[in-house]
C-alpha positions, 0 to 999 in steps of 0.5 A, spaced: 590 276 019 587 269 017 583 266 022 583 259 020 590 259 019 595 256 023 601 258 022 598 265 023 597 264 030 603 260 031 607 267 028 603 271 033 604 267 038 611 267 037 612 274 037 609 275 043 614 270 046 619 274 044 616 280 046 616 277 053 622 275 053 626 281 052 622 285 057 624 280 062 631 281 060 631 288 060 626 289 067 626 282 070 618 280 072 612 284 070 605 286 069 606 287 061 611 281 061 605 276 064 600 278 059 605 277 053 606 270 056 598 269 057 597 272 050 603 267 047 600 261 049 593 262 049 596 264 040 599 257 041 593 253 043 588 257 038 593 255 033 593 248 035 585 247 036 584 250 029 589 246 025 584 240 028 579 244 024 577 247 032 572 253 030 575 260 033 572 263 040 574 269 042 576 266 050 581 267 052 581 262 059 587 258 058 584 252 062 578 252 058 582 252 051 587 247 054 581 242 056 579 242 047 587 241 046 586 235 051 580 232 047 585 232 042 592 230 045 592 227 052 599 229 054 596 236 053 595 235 060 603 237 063 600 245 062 594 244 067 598 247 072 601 252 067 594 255 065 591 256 071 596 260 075 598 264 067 590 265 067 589 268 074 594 272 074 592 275 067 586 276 069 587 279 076 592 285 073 588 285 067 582 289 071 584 294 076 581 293 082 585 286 083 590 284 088 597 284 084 601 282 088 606 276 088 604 276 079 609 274 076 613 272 082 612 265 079 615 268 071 621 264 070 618 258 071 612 258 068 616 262 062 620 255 062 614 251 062 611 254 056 617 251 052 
């Protein structure tokens, strides 16, 4: 993969996205489903970050990554709500140890604000 290519991450992005959807088709809201989600949105943020000559950090706090794009574009600021519900509950099935329940009871309609 290269890094510093957007179009990269935007492929990246765009597989796990699908990935996410078929799981939710075949198995309705899981753990596995909101990490692909996380993970997709977190790609199509990078993506755009980089493509602003942003330089690549490995994090993978959504709210953080969402606050650079808005440096760049005010009307990132629709998706606030969506990244930090989509980061606590990445993070909280991501370890064990976390209270999972209720994560993903909101899928769908953060599946639909991704776009």
């Amino acid at each position: 993969m290269r890094l510093r290519h957007p179009s990269d991450w935007l492929y990246l992005a765009k597989e796990r996205l699908r990935a996410a959807d078929v799981l939710f088709a075949a198995e309705a809201a899981t753990l596995t489903g909101v990490e692909l989600l996380h993970e997709s949105l977190e790609r199509f943020l990078k993506a755009y970050l980089i493509s602003k000559g942003w330089r690549l950090r490995k994090v993978h706090d959504l709210s953080y990554l969402l606050a650079e794009c808005i440096q760049h574009n005010q009307t990132f600021d629709r998706f606030e709500d969506l990244a930090d519900s989509l980061t606590a509950q990445f993070w909280a099935q991501h370890y064990p140890g976390n209270d999972i329940t209720g994560i993903g009871s909101n899928y769908e309609a953060m599946r639909a604000d991704t776009g």
